[in-house]
PDB file of N, CA, C, O and CB in Angstrom:
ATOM      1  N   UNK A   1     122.967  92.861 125.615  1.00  0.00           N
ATOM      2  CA  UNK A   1     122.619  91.590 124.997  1.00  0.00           C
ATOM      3  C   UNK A   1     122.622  91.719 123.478  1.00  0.00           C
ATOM      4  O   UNK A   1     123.089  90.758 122.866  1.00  0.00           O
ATOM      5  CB  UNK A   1     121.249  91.108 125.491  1.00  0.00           C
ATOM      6  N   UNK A   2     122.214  92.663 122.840  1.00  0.00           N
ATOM      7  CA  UNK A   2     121.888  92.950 121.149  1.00  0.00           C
ATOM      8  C   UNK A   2     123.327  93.120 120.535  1.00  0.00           C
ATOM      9  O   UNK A   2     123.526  92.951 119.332  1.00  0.00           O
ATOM     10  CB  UNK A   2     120.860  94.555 120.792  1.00  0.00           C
ATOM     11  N   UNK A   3     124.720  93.602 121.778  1.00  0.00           N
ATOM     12  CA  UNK A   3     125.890  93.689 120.678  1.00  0.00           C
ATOM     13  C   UNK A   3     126.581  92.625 121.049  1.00  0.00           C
ATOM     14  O   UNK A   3     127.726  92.500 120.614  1.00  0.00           O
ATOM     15  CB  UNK A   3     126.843  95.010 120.612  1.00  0.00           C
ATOM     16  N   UNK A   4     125.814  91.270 122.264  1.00  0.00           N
ATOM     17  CA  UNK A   4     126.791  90.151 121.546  1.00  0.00           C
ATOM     18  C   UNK A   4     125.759  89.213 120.642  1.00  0.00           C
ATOM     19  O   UNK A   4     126.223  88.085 120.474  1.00  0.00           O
ATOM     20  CB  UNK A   4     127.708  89.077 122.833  1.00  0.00           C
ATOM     21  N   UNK A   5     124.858  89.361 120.211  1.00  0.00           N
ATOM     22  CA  UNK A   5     124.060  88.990 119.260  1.00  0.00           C
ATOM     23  C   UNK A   5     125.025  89.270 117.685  1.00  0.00           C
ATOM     24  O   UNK A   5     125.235  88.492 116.754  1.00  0.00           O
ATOM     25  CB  UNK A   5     122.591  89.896 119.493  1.00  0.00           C
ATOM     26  N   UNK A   6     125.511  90.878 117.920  1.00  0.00           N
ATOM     27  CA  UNK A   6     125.913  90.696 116.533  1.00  0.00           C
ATOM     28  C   UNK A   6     127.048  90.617 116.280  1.00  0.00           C
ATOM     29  O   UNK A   6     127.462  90.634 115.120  1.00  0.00           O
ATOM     30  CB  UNK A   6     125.565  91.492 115.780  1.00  0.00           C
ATOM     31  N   UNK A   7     127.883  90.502 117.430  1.00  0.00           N
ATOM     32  CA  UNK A   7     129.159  89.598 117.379  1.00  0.00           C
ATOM     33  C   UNK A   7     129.091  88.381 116.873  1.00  0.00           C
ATOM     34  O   UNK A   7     129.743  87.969 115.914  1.00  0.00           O
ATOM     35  CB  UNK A   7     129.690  89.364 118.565  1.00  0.00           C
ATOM     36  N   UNK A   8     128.187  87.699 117.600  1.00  0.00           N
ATOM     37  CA  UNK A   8     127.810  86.049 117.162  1.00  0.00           C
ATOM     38  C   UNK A   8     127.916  86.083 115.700  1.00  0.00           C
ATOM     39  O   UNK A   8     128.708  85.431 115.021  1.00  0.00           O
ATOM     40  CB  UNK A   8     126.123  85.442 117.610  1.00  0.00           C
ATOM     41  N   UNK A   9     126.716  87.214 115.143  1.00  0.00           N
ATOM     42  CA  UNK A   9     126.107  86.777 113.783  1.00  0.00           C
ATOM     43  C   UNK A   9     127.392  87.161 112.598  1.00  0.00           C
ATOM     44  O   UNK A   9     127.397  86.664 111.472  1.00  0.00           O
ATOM     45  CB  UNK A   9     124.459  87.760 113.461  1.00  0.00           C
ATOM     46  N   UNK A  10     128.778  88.437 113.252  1.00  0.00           N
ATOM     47  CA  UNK A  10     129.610  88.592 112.394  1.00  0.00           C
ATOM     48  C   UNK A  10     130.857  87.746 112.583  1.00  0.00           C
ATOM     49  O   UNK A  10     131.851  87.631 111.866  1.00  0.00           O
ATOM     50  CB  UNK A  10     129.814  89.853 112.327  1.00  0.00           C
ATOM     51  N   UNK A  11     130.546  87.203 113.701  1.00  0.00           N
ATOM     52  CA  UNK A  11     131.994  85.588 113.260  1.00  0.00           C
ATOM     53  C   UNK A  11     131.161  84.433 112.766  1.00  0.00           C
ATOM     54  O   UNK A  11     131.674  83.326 112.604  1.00  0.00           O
ATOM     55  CB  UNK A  11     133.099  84.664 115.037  1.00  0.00           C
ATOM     56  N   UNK A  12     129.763  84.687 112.498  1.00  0.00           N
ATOM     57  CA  UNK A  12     129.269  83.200 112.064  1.00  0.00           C
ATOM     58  C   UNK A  12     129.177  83.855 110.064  1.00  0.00           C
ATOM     59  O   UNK A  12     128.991  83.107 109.105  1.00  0.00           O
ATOM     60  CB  UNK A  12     127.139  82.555 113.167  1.00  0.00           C
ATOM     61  N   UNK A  13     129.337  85.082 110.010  1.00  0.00           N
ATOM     62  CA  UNK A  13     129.455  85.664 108.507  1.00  0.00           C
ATOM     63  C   UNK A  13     130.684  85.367 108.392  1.00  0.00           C
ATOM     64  O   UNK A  13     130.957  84.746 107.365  1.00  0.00           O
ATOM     65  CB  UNK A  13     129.156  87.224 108.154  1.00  0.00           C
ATOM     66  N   UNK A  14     131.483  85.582 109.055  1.00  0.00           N
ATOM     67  CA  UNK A  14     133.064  85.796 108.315  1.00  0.00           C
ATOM     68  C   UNK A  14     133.600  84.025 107.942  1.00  0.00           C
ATOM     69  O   UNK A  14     134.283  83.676 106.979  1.00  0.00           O
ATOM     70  CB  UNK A  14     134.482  86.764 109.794  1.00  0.00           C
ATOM     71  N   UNK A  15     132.840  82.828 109.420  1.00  0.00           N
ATOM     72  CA  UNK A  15     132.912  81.423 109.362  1.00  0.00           C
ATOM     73  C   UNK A  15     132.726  81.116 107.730  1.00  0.00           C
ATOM     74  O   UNK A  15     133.620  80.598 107.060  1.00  0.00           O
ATOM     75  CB  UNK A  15     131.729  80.717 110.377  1.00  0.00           C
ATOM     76  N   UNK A  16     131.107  81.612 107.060  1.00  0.00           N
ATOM     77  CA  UNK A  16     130.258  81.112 106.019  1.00  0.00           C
ATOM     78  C   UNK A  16     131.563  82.245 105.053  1.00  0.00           C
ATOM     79  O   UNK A  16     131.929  81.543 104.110  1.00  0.00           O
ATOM     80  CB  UNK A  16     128.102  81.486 106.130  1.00  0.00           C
ATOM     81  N   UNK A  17     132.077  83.196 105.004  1.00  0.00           N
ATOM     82  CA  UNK A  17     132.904  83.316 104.063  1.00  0.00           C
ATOM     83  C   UNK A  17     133.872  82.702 103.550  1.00  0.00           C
ATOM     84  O   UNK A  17     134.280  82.670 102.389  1.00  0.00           O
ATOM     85  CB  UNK A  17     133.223  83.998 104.169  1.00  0.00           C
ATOM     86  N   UNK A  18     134.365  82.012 104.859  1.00  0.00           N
ATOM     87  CA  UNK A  18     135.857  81.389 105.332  1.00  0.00           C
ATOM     88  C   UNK A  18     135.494  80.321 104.113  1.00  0.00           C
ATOM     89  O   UNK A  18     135.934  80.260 102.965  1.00  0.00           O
ATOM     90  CB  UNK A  18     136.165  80.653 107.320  1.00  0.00           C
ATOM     91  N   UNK A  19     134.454  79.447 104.857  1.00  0.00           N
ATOM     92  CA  UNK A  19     133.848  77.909 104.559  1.00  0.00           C
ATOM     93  C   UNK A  19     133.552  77.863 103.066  1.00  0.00           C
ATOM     94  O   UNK A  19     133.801  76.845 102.421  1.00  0.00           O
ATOM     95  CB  UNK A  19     132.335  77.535 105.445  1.00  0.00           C
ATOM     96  N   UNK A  20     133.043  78.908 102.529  1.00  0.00           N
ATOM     97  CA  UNK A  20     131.904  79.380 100.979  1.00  0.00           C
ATOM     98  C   UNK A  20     133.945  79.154 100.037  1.00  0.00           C
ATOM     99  O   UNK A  20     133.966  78.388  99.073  1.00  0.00           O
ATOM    100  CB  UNK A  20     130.618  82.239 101.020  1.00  0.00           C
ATOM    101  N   UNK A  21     134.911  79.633 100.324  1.00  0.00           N
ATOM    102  CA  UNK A  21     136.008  79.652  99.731  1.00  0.00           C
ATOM    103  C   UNK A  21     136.570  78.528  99.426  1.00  0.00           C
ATOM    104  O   UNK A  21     136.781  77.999  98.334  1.00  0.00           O
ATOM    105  CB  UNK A  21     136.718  80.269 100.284  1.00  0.00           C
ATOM    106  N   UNK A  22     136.897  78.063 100.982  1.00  0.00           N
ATOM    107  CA  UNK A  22     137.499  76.894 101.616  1.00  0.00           C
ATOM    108  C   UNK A  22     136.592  75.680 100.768  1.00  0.00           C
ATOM    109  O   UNK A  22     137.325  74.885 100.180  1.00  0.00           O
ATOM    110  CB  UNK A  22     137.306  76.925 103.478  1.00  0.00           C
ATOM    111  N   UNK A  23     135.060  75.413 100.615  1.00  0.00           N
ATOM    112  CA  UNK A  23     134.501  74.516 100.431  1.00  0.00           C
ATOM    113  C   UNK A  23     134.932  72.932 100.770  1.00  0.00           C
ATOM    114  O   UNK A  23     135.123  71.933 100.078  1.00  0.00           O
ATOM    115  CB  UNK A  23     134.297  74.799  99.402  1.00  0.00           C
ATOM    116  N   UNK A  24     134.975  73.187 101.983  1.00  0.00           N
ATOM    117  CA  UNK A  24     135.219  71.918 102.887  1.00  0.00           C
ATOM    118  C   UNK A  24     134.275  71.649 103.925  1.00  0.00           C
ATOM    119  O   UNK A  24     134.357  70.535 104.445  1.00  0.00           O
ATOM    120  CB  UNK A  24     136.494  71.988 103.577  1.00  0.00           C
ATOM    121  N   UNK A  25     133.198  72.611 104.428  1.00  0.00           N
ATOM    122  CA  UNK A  25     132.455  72.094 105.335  1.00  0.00           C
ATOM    123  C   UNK A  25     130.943  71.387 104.441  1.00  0.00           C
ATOM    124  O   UNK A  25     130.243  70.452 104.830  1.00  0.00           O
ATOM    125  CB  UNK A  25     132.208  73.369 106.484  1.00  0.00           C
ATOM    126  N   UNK A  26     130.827  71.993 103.502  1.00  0.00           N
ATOM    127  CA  UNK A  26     129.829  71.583 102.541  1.00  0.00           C
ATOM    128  C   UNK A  26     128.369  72.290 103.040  1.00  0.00           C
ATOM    129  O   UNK A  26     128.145  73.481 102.821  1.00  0.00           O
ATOM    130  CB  UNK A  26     129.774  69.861 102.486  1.00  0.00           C
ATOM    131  N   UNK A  27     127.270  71.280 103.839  1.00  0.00           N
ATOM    132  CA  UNK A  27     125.921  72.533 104.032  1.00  0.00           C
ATOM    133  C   UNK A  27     126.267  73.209 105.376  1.00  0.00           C
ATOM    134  O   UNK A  27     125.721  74.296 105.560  1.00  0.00           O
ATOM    135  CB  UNK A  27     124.061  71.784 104.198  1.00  0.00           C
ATOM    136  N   UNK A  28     127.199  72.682 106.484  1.00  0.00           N
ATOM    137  CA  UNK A  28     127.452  73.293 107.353  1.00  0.00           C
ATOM    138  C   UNK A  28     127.623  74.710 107.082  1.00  0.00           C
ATOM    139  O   UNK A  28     127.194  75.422 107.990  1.00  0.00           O
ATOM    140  CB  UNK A  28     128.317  72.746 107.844  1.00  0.00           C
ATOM    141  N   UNK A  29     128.071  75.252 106.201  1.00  0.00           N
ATOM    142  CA  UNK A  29     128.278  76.651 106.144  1.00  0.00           C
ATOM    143  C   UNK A  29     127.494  77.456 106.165  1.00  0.00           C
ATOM    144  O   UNK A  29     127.658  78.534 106.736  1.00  0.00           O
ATOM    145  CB  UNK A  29     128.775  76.987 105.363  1.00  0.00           C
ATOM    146  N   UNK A  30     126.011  76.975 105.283  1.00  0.00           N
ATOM    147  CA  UNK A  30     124.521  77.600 104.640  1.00  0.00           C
ATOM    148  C   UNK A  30     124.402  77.534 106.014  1.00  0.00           C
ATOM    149  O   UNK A  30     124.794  78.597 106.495  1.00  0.00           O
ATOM    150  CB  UNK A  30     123.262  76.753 103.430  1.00  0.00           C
ATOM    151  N   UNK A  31     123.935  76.542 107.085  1.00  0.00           N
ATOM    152  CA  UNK A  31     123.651  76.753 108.507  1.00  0.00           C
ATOM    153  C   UNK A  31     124.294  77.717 109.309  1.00  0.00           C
ATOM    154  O   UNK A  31     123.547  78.332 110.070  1.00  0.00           O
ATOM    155  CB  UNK A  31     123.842  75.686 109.120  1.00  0.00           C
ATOM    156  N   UNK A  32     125.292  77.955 109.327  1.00  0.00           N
ATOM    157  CA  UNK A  32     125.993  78.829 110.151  1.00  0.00           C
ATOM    158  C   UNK A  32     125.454  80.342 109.420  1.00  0.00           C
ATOM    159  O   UNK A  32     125.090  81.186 110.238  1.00  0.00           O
ATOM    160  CB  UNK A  32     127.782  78.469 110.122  1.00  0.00           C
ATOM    161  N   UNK A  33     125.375  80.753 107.876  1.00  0.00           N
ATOM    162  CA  UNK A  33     124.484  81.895 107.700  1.00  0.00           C
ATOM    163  C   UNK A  33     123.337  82.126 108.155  1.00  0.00           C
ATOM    164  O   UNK A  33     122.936  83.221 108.550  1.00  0.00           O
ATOM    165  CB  UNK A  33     124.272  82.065 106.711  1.00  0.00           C
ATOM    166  N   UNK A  34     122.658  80.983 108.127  1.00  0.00           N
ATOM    167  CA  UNK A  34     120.764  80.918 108.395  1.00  0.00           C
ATOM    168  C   UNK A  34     120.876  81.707 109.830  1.00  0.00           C
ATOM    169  O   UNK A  34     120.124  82.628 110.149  1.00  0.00           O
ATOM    170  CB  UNK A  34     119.806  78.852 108.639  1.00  0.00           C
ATOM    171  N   UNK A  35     122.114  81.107 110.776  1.00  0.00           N
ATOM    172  CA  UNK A  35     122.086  81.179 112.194  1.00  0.00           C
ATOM    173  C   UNK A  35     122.514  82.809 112.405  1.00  0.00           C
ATOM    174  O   UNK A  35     122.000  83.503 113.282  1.00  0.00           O
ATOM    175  CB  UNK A  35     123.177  79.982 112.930  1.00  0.00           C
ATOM    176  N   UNK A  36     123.463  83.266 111.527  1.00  0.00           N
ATOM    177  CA  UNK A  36     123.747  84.512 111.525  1.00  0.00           C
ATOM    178  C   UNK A  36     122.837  85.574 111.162  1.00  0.00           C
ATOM    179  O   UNK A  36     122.822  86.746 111.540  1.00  0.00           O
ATOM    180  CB  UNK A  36     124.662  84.583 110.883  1.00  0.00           C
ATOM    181  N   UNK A  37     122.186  85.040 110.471  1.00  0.00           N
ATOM    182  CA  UNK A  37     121.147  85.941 109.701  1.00  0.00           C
ATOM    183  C   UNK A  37     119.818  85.961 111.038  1.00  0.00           C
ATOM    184  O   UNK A  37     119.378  87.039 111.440  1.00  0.00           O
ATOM    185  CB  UNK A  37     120.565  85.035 107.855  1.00  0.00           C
ATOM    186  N   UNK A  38     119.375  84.780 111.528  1.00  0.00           N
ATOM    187  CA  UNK A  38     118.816  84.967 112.633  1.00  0.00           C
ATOM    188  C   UNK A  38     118.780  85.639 113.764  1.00  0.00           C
ATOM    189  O   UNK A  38     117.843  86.155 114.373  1.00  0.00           O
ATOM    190  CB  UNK A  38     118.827  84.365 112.863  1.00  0.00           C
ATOM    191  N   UNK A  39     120.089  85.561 114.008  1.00  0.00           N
ATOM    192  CA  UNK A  39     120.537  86.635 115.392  1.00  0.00           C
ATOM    193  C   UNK A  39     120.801  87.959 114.682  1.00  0.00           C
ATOM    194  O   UNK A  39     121.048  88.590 115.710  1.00  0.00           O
ATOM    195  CB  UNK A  39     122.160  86.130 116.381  1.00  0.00           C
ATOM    196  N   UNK A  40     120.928  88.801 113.779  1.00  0.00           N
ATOM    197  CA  UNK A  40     120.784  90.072 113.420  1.00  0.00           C
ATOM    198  C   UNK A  40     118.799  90.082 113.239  1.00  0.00           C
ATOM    199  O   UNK A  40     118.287  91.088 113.728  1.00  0.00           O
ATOM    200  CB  UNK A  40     121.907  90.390 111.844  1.00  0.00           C
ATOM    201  N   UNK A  41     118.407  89.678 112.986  1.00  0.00           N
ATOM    202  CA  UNK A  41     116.847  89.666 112.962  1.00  0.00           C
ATOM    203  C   UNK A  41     116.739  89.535 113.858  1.00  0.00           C
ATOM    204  O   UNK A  41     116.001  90.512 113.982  1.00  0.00           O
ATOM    205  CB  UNK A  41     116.026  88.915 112.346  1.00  0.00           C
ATOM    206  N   UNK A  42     116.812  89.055 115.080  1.00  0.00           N
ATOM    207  CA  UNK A  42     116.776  88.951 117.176  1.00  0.00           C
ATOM    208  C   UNK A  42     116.983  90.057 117.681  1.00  0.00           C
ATOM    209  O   UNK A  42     116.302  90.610 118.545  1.00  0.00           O
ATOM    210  CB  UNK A  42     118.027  88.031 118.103  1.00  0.00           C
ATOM    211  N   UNK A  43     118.590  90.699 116.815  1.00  0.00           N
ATOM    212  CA  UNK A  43     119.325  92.424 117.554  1.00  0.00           C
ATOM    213  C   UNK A  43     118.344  93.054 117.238  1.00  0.00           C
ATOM    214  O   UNK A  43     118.134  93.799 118.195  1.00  0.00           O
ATOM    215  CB  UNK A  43     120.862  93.349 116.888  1.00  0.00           C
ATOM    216  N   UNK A  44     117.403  93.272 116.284  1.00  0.00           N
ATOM    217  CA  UNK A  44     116.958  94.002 115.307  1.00  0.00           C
ATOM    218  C   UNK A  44     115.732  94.399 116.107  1.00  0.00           C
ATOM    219  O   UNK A  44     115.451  95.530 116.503  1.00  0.00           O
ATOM    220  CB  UNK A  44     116.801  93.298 113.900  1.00  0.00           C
ATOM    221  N   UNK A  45     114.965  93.135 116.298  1.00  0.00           N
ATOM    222  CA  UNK A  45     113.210  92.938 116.384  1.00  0.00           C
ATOM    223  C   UNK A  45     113.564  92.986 118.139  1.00  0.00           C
ATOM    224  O   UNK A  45     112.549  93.302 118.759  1.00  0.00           O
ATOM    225  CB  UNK A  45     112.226  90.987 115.493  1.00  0.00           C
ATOM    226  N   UNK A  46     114.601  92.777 118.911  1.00  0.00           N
ATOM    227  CA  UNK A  46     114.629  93.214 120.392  1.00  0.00           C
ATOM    228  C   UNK A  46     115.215  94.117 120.754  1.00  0.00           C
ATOM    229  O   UNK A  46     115.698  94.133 121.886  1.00  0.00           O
ATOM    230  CB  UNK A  46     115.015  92.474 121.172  1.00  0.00           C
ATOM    231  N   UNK A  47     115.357  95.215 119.831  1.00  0.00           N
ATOM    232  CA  UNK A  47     116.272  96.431 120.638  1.00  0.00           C
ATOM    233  C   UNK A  47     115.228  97.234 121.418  1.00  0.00           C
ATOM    234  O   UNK A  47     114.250  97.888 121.057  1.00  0.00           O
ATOM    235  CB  UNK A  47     117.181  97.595 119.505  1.00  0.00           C
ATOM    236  N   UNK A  48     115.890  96.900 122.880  1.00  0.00           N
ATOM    237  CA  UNK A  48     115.441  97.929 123.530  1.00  0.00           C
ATOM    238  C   UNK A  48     115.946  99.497 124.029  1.00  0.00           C
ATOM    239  O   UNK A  48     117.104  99.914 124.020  1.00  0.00           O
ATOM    240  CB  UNK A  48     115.206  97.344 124.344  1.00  0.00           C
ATOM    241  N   UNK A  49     114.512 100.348 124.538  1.00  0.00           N
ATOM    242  CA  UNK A  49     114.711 101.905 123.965  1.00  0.00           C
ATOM    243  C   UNK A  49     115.310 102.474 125.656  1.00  0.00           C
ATOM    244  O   UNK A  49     115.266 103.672 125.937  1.00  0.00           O
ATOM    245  CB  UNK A  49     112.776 102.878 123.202  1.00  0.00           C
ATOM    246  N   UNK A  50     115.810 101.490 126.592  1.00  0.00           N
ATOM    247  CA  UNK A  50     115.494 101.751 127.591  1.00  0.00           C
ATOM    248  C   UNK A  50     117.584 102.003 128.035  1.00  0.00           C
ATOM    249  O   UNK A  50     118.475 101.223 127.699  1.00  0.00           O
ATOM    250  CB  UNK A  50     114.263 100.466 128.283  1.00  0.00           C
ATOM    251  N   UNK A  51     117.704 102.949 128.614  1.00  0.00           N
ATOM    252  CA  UNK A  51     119.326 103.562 128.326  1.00  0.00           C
ATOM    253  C   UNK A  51     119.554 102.999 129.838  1.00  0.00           C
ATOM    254  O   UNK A  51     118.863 103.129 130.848  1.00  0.00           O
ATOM    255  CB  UNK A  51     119.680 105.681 127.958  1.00  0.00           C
ATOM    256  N   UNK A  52     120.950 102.235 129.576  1.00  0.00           N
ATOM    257  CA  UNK A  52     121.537 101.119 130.711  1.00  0.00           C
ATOM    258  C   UNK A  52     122.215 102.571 131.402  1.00  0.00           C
ATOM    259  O   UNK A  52     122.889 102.509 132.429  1.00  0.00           O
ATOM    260  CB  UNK A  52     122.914  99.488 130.045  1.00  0.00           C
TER     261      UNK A  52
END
């Protein structure tokens, strides 16, 4: 679960890079970081110690 968390959070970084260039989505982009930045703080604060 924690490495598609940070899948999510590194296509929603590379989106807010895309967008931050592009400047066409306008605040949509800041949201899509907030959201990225969230789910690496989720991988982070739920890694569990327990070996699949």
């Amino acid at each position: 679960m924690r490495s598609i968390l940070y899948i999510i959070a590194v296509i929603l970084v590379i989106g807010w890079a895309i967008g931050t260039f592009a400047y066409a989505a306008g605040g949509l982009i800041h949201i899509l970081l907030v959201i990225a930045v969230i789910s690496l703080l989720l991988g982070i604060l739920r890694k569990d110690t327990s070996v699949v």
